[in-house]
C-alpha positions in Angstrom: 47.2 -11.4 35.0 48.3 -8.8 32.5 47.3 -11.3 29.5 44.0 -11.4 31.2 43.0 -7.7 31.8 43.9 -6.8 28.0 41.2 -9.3 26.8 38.1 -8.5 29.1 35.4 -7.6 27.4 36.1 -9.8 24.3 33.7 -12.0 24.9 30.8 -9.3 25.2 31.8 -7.7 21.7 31.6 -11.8 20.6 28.1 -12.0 22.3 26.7 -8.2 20.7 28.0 -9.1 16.8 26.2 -12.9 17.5 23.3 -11.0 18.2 23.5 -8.8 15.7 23.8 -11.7 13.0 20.9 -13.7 14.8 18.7 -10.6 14.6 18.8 -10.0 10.5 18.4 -13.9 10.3 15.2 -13.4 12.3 14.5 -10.4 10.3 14.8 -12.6 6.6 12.4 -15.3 8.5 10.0 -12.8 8.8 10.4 -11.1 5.3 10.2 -14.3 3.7 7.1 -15.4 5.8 5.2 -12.6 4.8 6.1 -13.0 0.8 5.3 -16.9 1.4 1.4 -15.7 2.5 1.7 -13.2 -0.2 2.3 -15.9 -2.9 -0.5 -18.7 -1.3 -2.7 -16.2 -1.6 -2.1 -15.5 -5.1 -1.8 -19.1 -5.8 -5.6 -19.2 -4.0 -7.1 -17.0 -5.9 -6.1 -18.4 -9.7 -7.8 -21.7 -8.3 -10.9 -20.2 -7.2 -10.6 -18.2 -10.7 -9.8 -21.4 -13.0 -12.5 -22.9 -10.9 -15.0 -19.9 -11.6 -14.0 -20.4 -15.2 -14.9 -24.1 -15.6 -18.2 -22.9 -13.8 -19.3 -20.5 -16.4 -18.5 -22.6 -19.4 -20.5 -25.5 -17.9 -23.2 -23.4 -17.2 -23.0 -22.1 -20.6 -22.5 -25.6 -22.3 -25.9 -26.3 -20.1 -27.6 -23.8 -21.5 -27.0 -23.9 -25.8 -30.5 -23.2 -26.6 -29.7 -19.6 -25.2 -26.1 -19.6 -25.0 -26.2 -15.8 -26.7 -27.3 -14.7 -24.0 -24.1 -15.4 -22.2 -22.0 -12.9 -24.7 -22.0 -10.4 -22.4 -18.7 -8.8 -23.4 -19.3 -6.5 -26.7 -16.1 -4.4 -26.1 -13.2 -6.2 -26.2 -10.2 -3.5 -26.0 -11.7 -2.4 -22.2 -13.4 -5.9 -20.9 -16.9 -4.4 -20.3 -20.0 -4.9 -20.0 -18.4 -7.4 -17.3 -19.8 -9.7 -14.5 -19.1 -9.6 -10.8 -18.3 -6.5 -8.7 -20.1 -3.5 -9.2 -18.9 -0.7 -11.4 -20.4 1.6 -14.0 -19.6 -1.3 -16.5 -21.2 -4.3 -14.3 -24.0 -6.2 -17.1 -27.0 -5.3 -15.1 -30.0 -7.2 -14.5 -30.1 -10.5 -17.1 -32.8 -10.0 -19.8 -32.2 -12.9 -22.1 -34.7 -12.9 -25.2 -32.8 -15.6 -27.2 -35.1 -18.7 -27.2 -38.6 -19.6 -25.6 -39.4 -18.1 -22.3 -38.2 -21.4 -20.2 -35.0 -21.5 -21.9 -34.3 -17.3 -20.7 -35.1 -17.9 -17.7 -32.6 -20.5 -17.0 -30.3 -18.4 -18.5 -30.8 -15.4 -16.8 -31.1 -17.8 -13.5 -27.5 -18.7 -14.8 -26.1 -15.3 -15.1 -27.6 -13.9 -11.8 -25.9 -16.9 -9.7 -22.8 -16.5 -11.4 -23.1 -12.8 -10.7 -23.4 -13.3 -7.2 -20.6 -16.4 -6.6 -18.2 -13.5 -8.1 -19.5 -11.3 -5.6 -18.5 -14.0 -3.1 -22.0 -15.3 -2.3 -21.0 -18.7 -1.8 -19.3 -17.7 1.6 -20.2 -15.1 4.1 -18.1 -13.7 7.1 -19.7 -13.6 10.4 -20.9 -10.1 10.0 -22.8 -11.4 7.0 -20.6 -9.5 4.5 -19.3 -12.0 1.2 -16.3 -13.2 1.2 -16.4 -16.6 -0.8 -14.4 -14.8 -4.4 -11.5 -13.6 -5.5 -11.3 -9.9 -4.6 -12.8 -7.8 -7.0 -13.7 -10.7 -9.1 -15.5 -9.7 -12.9 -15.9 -12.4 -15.5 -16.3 -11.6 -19.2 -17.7 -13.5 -21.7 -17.0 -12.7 -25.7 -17.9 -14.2 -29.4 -16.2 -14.3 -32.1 -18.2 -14.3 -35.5 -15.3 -13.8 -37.4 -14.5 -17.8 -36.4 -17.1 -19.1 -37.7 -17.4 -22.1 -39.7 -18.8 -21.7 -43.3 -20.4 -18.5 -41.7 -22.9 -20.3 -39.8 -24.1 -18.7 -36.6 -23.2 -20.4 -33.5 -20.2 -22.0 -34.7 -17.6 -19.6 -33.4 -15.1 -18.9 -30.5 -16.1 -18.3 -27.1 -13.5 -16.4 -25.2 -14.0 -16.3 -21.2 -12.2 -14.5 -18.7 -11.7 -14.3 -15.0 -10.5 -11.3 -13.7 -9.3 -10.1 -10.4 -7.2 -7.7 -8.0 -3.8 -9.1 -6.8 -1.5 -8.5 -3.9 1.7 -7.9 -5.7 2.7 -6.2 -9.2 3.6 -8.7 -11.9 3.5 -8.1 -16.1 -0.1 -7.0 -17.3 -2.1 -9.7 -18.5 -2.7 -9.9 -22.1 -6.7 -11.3 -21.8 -8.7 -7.9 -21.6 -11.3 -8.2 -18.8 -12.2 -5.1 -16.4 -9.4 -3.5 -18.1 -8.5 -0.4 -15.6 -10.7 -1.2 -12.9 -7.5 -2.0 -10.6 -5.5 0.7 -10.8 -2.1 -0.5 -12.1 -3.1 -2.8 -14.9 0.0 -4.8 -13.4 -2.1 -5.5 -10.0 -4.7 -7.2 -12.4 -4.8 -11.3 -12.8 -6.5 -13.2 -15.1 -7.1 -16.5 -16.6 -8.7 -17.4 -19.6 -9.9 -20.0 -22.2 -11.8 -20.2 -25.9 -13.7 -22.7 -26.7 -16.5 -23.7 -29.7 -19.7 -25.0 -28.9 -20.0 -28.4 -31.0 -23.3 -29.3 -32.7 -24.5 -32.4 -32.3 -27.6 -32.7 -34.0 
């Protein structure tokens, strides 16, 4: 009887400390969910960004005759003029005067819709706002003349870039696009690509 009186209430102090250990399991669950939606998310957007990318050199590709007009980008250190969301640096309204009146219309056709699929046209909520883009998506477009072969127009790099506002901070990325239009330049992804438009005439 003794033995048993000195351990009452062992196995409560057993069942509290269990407890305890179950709770910051449950608590590490939780924290690790919410970094796991963090990081889908991110991986999300860089698709719909590589995929935005493709889009714009297609459309470019599609439209050579007035492919200047896509070389929206003329300062490279900052990333602007820029398409996508508004800002004081946004292109404007497309007023291509490259080649014959039928060839800048389909390239200002070009540049409005990709305009509005990084404004997230492609996909409205239910109150009618867009939602169907990365958020704050801007894409910039720059040439190269200083690649060109034997100096003759046309022939040089293309450089474009997709640019938008992450979740969480990771390094700064090197492809200037919208440069300081997220507030830490760390909070800013982007992918990008050059290419040269061959000739085959």
């Amino acid at each position: 009887m003794i033995n048993i009186r000195k351990n009452a209430g062992f196995s409560l102090i057993e069942v509290l400390i269990t407890m305890v250990i179950i709770l910051v399991g449950l608590l590490s669950i939780a924290a690790l969910q919410a970094k796991a939606q963090i990081a889908e998310f991110e991986s999300y957007q860089r698709a719909q960004g590589l995929i935005m990318m493709s889009d714009i050199i297609d459309r470019m590709l599609l439209n050579k005759e007035a492919i200047s007009c896509f070389e929206i980008t003329n300062n490279t250190t900052s990333g602007t003029p820029y398409m996508g969301a508004a800002g004081a640096s946004h292109m404007g309204t497309p007023a291509c005067a490259a080649s014959t009146t039928e060839y800048n219309n389909l390239a200002d056709a070009n540049l409005t819709y990709l305009d509005n699929l990084l404004k997230g046209a492609a996909e409205t909520s239910g109150g009618g706002a867009d939602v169907g883009a990365m958020i704050g998506a801007r894409a910039c477009v720059t040439y190269d003349n200083t690649t060109e072969i034997d100096s003759q127009p046309g022939t040089g790099l293309y450089t474009v870039v997709v640019t938008w506002q992450a979740l969480a901070a990771l390094s700064a990325p090197t492809a200037n696009c919208a440069n300081g239009l997220y507030g830490n330049e760390n909070m800013r992804r982007a992918v990008s690509t050059r290419f040269r438009v061959a000739d085959l005439y």
